[in-house]
C-alpha positions as a Markdown table, in Angstrom:
| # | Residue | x | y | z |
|---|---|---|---|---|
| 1 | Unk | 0.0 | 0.0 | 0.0 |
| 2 | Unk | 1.0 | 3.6 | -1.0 |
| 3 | Unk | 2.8 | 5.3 | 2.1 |
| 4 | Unk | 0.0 | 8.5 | 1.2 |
| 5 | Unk | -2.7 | 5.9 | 1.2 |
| 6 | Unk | -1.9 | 4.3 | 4.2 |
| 7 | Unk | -1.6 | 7.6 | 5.6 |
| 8 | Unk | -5.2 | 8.5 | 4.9 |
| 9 | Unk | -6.6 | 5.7 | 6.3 |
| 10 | Unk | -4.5 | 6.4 | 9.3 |
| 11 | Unk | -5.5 | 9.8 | 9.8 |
| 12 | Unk | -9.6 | 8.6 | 9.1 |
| 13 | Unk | -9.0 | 5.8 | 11.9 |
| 14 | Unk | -7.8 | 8.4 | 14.1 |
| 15 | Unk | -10.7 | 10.6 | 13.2 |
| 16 | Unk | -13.4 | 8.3 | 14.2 |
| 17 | Unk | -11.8 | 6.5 | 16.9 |
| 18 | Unk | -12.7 | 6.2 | 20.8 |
| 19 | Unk | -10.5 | 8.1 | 23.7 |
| 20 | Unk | -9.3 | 4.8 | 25.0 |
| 21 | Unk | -8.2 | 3.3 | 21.4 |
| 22 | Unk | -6.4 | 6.4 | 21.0 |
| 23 | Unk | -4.8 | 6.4 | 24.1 |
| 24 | Unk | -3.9 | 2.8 | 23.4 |
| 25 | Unk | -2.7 | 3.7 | 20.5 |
| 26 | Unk | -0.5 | 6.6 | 21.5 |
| 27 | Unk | 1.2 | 4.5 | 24.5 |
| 28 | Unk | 2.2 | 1.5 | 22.2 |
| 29 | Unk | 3.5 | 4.3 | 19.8 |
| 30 | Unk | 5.4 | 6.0 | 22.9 |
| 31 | Unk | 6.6 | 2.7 | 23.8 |
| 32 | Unk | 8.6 | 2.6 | 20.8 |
| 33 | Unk | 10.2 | 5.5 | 20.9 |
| 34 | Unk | 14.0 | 5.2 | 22.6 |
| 35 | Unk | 16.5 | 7.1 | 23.6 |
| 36 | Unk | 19.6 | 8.0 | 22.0 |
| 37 | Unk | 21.6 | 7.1 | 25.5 |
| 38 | Unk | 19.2 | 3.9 | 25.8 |
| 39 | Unk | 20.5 | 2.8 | 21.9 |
| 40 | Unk | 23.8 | 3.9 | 22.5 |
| 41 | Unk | 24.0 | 1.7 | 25.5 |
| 42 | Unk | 22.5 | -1.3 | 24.0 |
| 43 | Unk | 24.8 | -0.9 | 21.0 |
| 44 | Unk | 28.1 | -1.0 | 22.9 |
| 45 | Unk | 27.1 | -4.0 | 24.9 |
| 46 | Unk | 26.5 | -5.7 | 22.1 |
| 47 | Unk | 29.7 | -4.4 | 20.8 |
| 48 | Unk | 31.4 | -5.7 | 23.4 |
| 49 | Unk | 29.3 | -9.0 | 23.3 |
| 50 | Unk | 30.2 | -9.6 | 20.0 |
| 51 | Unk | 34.0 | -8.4 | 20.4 |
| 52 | Unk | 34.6 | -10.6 | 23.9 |
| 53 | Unk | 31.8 | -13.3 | 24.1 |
| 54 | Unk | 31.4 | -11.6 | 27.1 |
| 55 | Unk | 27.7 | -10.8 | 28.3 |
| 56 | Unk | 26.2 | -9.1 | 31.6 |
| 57 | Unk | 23.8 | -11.1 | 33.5 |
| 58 | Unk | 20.0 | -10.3 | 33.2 |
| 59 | Unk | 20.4 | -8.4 | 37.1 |
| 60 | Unk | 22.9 | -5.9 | 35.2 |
| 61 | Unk | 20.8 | -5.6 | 32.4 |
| 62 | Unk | 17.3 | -4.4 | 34.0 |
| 63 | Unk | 19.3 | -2.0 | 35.9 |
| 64 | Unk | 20.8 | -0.3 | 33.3 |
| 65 | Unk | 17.7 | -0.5 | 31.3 |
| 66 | Unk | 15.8 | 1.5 | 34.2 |
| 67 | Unk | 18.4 | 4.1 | 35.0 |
| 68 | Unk | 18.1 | 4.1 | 30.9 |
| 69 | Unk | 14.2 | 4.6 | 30.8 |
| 70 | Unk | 13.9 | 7.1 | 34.2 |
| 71 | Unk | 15.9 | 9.4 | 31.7 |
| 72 | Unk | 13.5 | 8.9 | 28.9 |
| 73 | Unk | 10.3 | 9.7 | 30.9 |
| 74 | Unk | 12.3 | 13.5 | 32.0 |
């Protein structure tokens, strides 16, 4: 489908749609969006994953994910 197309039928979805589908909507949108830190992060333990065979454990991970996240919600 045609990105102006899809577009359109976006935009009339939008239009006619209840509060809670759009707010549904906007949150799994939000969701999506990261930070450049958060990215830059990831990419350089992967980096170092991939450079090593090294990995953090899961513990490591959520914590630098949150610390990560707190600064995307500012």
């Amino acid at each position: 489908m045609e990105t102006t197309i899809l577009r359109e039928k976006l935009h009339t979805l939008i239009d006619n749609s209840t509060d809670d589908k759009l707010q549904a909507v906007f949150h799994l949108l939000q969701d999506e969006e990261y930070s450049d830190a958060f990215k830059s992060e990831l990419d350089a333990e992967f980096a170092s994953y991939q450079k090593e065979g090294e990995s953090i454990s899961k513990d490591e991970i959520d914590k630098i994910a949150e610390q990560l996240l707190q600064g995307k919600k500012s």
